[in-house]
DSSP file (Angstrom, degrees, kcal/mol; ACC not computed):
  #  RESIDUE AA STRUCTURE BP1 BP2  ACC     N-H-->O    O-->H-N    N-H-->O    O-->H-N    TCO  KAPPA ALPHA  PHI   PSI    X-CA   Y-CA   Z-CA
    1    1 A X              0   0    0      0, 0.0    62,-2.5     0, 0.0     2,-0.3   0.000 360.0 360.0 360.0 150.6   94.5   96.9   89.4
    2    2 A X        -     0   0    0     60,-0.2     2,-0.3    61,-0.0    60,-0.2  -0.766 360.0-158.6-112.7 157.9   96.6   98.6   92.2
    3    3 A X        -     0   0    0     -2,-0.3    58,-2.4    58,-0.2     2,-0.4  -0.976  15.7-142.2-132.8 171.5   96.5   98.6   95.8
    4    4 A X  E     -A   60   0A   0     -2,-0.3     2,-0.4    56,-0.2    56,-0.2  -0.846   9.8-159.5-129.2 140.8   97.9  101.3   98.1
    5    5 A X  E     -A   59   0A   0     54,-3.1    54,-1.6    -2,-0.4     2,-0.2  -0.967   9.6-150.6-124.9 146.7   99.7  101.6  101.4
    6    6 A X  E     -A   58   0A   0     -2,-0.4     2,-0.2    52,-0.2    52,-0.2  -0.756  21.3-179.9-109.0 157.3  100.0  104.9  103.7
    7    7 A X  E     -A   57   0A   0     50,-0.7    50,-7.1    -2,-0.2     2,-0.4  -0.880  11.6-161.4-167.4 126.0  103.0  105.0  105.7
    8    8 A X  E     -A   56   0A   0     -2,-0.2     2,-0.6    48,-0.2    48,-0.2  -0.867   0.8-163.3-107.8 150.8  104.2  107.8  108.2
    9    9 A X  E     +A   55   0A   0     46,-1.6    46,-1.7    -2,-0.4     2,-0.2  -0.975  29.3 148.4-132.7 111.1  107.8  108.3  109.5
   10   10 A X  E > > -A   54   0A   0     -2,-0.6     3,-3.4    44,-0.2     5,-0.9  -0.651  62.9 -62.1-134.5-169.0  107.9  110.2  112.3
   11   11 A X  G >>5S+     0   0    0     42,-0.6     4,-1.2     1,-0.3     3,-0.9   0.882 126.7  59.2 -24.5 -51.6  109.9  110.8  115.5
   12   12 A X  G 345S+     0   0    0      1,-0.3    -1,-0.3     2,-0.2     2,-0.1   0.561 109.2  42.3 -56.7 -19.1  109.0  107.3  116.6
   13   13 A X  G <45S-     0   0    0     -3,-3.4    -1,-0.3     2,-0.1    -2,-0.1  -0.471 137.9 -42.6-152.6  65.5  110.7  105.6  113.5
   14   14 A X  T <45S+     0   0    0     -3,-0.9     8,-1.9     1,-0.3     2,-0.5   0.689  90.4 119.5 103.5  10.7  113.5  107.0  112.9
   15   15 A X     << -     0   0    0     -4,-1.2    -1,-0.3    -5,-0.9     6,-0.1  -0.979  57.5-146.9-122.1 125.8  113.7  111.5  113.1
   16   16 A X    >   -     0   0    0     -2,-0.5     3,-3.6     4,-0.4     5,-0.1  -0.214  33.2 -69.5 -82.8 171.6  116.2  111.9  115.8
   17   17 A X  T 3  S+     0   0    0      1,-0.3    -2,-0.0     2,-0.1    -6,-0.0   0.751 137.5  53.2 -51.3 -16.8  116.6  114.6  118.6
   18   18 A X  T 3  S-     0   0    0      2,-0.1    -1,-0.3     0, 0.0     3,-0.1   0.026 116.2-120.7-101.1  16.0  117.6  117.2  115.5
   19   19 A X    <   +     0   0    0     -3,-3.6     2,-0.4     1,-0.2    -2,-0.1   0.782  68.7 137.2  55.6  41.2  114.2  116.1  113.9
   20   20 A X        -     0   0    0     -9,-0.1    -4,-0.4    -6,-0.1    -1,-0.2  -0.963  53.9-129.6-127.2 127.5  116.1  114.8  110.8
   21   21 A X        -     0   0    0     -2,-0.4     2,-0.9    -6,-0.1    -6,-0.2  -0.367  18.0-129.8 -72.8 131.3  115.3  111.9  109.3
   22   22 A X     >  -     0   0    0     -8,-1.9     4,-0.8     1,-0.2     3,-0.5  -0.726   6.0-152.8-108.8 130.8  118.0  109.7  108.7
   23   23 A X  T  4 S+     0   0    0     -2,-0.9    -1,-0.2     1,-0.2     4,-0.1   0.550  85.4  72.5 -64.6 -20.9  117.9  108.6  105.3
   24   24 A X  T >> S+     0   0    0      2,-0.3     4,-0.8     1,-0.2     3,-0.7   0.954 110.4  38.9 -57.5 -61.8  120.0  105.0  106.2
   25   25 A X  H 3> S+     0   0    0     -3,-0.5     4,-0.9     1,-0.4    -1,-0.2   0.711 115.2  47.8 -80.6 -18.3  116.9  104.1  107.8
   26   26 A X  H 3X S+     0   0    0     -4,-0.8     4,-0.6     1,-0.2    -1,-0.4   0.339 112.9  48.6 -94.0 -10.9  114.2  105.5  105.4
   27   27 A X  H <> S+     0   0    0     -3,-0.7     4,-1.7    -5,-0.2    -1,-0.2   0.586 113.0  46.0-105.0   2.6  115.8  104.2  102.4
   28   28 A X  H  < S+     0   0    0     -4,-0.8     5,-0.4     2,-0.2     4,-0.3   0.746 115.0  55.9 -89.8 -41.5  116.1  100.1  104.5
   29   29 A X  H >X S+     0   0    0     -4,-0.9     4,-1.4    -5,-0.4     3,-1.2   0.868 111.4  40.6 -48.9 -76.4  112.3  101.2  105.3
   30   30 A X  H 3X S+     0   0    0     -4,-0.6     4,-7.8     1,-0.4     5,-0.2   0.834 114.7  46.5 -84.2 -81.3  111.8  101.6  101.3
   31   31 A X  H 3< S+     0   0    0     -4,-1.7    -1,-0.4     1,-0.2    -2,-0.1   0.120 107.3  60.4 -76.3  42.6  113.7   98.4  100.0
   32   32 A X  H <> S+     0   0    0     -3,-1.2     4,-1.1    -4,-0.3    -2,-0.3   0.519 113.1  36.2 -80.5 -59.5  112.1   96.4  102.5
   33   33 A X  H ><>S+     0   0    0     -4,-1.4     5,-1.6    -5,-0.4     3,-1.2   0.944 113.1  56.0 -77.4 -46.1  109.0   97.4  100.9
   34   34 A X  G ><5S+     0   0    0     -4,-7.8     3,-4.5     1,-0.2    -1,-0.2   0.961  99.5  63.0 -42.7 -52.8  110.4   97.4   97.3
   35   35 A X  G 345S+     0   0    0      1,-0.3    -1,-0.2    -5,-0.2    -2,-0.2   0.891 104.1  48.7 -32.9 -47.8  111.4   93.7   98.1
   36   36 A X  G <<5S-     0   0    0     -3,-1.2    -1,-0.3    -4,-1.1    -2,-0.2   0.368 127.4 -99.1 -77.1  14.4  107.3   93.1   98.5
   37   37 A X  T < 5S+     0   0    0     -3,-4.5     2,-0.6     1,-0.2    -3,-0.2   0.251  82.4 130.4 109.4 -34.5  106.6   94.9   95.2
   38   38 A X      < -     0   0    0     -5,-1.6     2,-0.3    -8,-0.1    -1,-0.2  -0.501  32.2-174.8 -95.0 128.5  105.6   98.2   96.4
   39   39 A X  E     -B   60   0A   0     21,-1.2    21,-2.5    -2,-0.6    -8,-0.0  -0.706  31.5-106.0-109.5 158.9  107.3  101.3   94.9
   40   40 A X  E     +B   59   0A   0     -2,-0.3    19,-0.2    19,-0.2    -1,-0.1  -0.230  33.7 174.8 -92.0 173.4  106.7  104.7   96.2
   41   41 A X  E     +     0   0A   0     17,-0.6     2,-0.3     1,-0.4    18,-0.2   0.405  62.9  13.8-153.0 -38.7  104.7  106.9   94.3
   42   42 A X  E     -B   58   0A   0     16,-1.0    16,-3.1     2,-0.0    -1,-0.4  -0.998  50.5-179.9-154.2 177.4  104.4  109.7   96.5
   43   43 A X  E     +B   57   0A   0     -2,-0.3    14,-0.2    14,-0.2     2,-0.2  -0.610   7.4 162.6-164.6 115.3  105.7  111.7   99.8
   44   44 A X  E     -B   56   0A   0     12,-1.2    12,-3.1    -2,-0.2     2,-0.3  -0.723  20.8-144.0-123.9 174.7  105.0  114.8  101.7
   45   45 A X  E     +B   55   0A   0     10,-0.2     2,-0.6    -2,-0.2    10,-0.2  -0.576  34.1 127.3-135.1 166.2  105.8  116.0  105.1
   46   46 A X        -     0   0    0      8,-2.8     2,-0.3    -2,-0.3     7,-0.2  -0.883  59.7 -57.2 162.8-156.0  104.0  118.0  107.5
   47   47 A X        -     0   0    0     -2,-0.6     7,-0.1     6,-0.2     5,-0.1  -0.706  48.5-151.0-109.8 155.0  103.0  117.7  111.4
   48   48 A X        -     0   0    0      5,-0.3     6,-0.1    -2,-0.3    -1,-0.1  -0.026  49.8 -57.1 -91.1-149.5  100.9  114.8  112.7
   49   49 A X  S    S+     0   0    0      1,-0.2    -2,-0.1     2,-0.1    -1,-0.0   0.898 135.3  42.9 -31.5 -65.5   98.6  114.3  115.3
   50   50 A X  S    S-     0   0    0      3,-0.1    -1,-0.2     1,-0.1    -3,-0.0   0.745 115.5-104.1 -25.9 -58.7  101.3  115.5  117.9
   51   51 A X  S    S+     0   0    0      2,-0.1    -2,-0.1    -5,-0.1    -1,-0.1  -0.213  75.6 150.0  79.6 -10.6  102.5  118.2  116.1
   52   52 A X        -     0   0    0     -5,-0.1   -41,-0.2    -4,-0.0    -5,-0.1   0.543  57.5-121.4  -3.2 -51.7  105.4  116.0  115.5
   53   53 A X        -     0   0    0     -7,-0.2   -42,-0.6   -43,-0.1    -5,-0.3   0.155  46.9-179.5  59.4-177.2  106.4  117.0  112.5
   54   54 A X  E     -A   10   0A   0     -8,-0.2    -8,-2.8   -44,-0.2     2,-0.6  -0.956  29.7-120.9 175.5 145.5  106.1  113.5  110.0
   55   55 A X  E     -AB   9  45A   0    -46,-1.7   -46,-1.6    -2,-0.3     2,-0.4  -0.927  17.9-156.6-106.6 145.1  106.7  112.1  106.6
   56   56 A X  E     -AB   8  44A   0    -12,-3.1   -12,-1.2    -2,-0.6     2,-0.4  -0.968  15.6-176.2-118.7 126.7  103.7  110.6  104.8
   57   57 A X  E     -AB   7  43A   0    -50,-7.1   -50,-0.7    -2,-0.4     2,-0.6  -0.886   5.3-164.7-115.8 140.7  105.0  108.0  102.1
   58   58 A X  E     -AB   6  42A   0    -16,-3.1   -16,-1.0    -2,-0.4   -17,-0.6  -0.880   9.6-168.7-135.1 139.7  102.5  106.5   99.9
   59   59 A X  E     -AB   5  40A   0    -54,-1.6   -54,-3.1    -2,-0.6     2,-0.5  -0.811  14.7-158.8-143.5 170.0  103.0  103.5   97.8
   60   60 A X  E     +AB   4  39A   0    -21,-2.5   -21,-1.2    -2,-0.5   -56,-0.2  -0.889  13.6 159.9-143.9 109.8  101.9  101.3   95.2
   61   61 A X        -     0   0    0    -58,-2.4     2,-0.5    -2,-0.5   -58,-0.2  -0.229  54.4 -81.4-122.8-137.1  102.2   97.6   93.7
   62   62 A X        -     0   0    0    -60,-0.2   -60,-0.2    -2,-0.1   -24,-0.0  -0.990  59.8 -97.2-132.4 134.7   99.8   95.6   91.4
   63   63 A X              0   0    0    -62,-2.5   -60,-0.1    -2,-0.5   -61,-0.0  -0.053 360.0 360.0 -60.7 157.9   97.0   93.9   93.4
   64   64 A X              0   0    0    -62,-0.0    -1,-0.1    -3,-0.0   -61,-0.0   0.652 360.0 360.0-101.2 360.0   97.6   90.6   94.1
């Protein structure tokens, strides 16, 4: 059995005034999460709520 986590990155965490996500912080985001187990599985980008523009990461460990 799996469970699943949604996770957005968006201005707010980490896309700077040139609306490029700096990757330093999205990959410390990542092995953070790798640390609990969870490995990414997928990620696409598009606008939020705002119109933000946004990454949507979703990821995946074995339930616990």
């Amino acid at each position: 059995m799996y469970e699943y986590k949604v996770l957005t990155f968006d201005r707010t965490r980490g896309l700077g005034a040139s609306d490029r996500i700096k990757p330093d912080v999205l990959e410390a985001m990542l092995n953070d999460h790798a640390d609990e187990g969870w490995r990414l599985v997928s990620c696409t980008s598009g606008l939020g709520s705002k119109g933000a523009s946004e990454l949507v990461l979703i990821l995946e460990r074995t339930k616990r």
